[in-house]
C-alpha positions in Angstrom: -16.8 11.5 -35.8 -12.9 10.2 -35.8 -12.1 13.8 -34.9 -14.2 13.8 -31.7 -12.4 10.5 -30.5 -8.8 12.3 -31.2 -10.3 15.2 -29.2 -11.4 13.0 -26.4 -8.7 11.1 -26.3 -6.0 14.4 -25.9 -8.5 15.2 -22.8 -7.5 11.6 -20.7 -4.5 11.4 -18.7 -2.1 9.7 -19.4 -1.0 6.2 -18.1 1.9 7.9 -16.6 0.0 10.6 -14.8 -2.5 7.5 -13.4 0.5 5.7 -11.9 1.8 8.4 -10.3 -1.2 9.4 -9.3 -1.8 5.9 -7.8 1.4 6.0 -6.1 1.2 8.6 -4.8 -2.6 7.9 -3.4 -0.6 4.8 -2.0 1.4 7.2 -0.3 -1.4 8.7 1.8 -2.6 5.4 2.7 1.0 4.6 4.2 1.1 7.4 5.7 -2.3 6.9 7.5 -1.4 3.0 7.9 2.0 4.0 9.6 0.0 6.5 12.1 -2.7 4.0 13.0 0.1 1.7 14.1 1.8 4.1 16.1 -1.4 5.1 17.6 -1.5 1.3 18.8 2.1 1.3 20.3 1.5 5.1 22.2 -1.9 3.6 23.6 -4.7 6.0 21.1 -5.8 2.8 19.9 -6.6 -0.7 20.8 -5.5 -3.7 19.0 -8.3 -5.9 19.4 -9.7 -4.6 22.6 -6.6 -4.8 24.3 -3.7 -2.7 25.0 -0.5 -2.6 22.9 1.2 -3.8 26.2 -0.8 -6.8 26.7 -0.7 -8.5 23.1 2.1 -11.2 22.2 5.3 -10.5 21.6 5.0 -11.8 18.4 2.2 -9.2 17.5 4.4 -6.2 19.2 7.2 -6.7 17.1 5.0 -6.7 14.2 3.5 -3.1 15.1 6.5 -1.8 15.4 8.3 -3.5 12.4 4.6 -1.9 10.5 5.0 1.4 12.1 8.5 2.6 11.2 8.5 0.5 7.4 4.9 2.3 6.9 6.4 5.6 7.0 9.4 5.4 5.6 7.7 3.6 2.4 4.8 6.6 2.3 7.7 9.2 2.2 9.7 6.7 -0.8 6.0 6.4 -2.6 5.6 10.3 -2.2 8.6 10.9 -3.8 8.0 8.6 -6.9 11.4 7.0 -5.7 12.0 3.1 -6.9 12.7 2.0 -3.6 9.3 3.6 -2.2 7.8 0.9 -4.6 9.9 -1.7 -3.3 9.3 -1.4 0.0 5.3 -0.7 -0.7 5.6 -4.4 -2.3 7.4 -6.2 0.4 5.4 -4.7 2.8 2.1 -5.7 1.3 3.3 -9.1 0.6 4.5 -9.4 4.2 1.0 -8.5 5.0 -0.7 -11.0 2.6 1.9 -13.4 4.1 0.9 -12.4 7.8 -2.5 -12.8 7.1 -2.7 -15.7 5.4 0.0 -18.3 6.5 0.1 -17.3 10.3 -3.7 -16.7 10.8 -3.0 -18.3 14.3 -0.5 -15.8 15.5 -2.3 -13.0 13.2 -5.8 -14.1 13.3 -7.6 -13.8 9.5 -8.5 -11.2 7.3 -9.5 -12.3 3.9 -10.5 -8.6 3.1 -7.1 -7.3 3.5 -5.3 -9.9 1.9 -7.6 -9.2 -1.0 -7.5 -5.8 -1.0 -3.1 -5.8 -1.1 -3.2 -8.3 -3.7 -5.6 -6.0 -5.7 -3.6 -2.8 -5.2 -0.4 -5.1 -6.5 -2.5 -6.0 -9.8 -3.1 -2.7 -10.1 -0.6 -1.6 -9.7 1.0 -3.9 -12.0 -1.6 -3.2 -14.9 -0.8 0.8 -14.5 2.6 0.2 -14.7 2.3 -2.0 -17.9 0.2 0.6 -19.8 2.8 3.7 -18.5 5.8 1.3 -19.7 3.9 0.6 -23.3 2.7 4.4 -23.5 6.2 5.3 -22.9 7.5 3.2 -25.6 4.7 4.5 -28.4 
């Protein structure tokens, strides 16, 4: 029986492989994230029914602070880089931040504040188990 755990056990991925995995999944996300809000500055998409001309300034600069940091952190989160993390973290905490202290500029939305602070945890955890995996 022990011998069919050690067998199993060989078979999973690594903690290493997961976070990379992950970050790299973050990546794609980014990547999609970044487009979305360029879509909303070219005119493909609406930002809450209206046009991106016709929203606040304060919401334009946002858009366009989202749309170039967006890409530019998929392509550091691609590359595994350290400063593709970074910026993957202070963007999602400018998010959280966005969401959830200027809900009257921003308007509210619990379920993306949720889900950033979730991907940060998990983040977090993978990177935990990677670090203590490395060390053993």
């Amino acid at each position: 029986m022990p011998g069919v755990f050690v067998e199993l056990m060989k078979r999973v991925p690594s903690f290493q492989f997961l976070l990379h995995a992950y970050v790299r999944l973050l990546a794609v996300f980014m990547l999609f994230a970044g487009l979305s809000y360029w879509g909303a500055i070219l005119g493909v998409r609406l930002i809450d029914g209206a046009p991106f001309e016709s929203v606040g300034v304060q919401v334009q600069s946002t858009i366009i602070f989202f749309a170039i940091l967006d890409l530019v952190t998929a392509i550091g989160l691609w590359l595994l880089s350290s400063w593709g993390t970074v910026m993957w973290l202070f963007r999602s905490l400018a998010q959280v931040v966005m969401y959830s202290v200027f809900p009257m500029v921003f308007g509210r939305s619990p379920t993306e504040v949720v889900f950033y602070i979730s991907a940060i945890a998990l983040y977090l955890v993978l990177l935990y188990l990677a670090e203590r995996e490395e060390r053993a």
